[in-house]
C-alpha positions in Angstrom: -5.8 18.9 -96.6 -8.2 19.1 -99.5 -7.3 20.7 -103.1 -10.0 22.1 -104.9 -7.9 23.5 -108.2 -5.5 25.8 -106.0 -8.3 26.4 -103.1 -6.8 24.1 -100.4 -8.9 23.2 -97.4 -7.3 22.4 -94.2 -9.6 19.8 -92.5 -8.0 20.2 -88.6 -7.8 24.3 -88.7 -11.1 24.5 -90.2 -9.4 26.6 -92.6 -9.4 27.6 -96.4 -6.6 28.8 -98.5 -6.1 29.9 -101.9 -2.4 29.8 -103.6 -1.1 30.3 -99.3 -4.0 33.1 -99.1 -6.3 32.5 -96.3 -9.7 33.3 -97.3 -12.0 34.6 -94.0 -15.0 32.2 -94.0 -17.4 32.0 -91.5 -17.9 28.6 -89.7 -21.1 28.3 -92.2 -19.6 28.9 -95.0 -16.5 27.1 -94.1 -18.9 23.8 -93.3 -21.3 24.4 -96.3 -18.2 24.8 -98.4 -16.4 21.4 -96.8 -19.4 19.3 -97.4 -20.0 19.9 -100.5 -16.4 18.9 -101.3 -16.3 16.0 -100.0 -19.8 15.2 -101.2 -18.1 16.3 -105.2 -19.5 16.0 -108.4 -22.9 15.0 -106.2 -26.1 16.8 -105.8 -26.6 17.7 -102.2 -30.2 19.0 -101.9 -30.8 21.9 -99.7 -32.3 19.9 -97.1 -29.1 17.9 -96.7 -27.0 20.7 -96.7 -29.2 22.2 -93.7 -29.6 19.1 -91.9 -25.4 18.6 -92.1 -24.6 21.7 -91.1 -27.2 23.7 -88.4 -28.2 20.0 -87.5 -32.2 19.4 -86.6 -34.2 20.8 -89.8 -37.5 20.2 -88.3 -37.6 23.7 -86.3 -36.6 25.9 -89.5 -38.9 27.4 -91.7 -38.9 25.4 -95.1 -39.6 29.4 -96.7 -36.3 30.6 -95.9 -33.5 31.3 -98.2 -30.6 31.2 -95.4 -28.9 28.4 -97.1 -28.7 30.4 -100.4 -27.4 33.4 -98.8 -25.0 31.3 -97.0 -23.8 30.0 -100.6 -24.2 33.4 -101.9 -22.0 34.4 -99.5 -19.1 31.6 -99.8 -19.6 32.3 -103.7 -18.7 36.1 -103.7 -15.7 35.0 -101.3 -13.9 32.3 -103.3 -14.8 33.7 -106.9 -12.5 37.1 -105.8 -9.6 34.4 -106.2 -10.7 32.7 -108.9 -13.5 31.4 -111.3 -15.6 28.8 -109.8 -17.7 27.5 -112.6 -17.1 24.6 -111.1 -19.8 25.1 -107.9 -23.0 24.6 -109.5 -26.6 25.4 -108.5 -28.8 22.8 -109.5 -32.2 24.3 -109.9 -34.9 23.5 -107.2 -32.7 20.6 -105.8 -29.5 22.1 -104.3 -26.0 22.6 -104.8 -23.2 20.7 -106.4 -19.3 20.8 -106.8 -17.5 19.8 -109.9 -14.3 18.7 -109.6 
């Protein structure tokens, strides 16, 4: 397992909890969210982040915002348990976690 403050993320269930609370993440958001983690207090641009998780970026349109509405999306679900100041966008570059 992986503690982010009291989120904990269980690496072989694919699986997030908060304080014993299992959180319903899609397997997007659950990857996005598990990268990022163990990538921490580094800027992963959104290339990376789309290369890492749907795999060949070459056949997606470089105009489309699915990446931010996949992190929109994780956002709204882990910030109904807690603040989480600590998961950063960094303007025009990506996404980063602070911990």
């Amino acid at each position: 397992d992986i503690a982010v403050k009291d989120f904990r993320i269980n690496i072989q269930n694919r699986t997030v909890h908060f304080n014993g609370e299992r959180i319903n993440l899609t397997k997007k958001e659950y990857e996005i969210f598990n990268y990022l983690v163990l990538n921490k207090n580094r800027v992963i641009s959104r290339t990376n982040l789309t290369e890492h998780v749907w795999g060949d970026v070459l056949e997606i349109n470089s105009d489309s915002n699915f990446v931010d509405v996949h992190v929109k999306n994780l956002r709204k679900k882990l910030s109904q348990f807690e603040t989480i100041d600590w998961f950063e966008t960094v303007r025009s570059i990506g996404y980063r976690v602070n911990i």
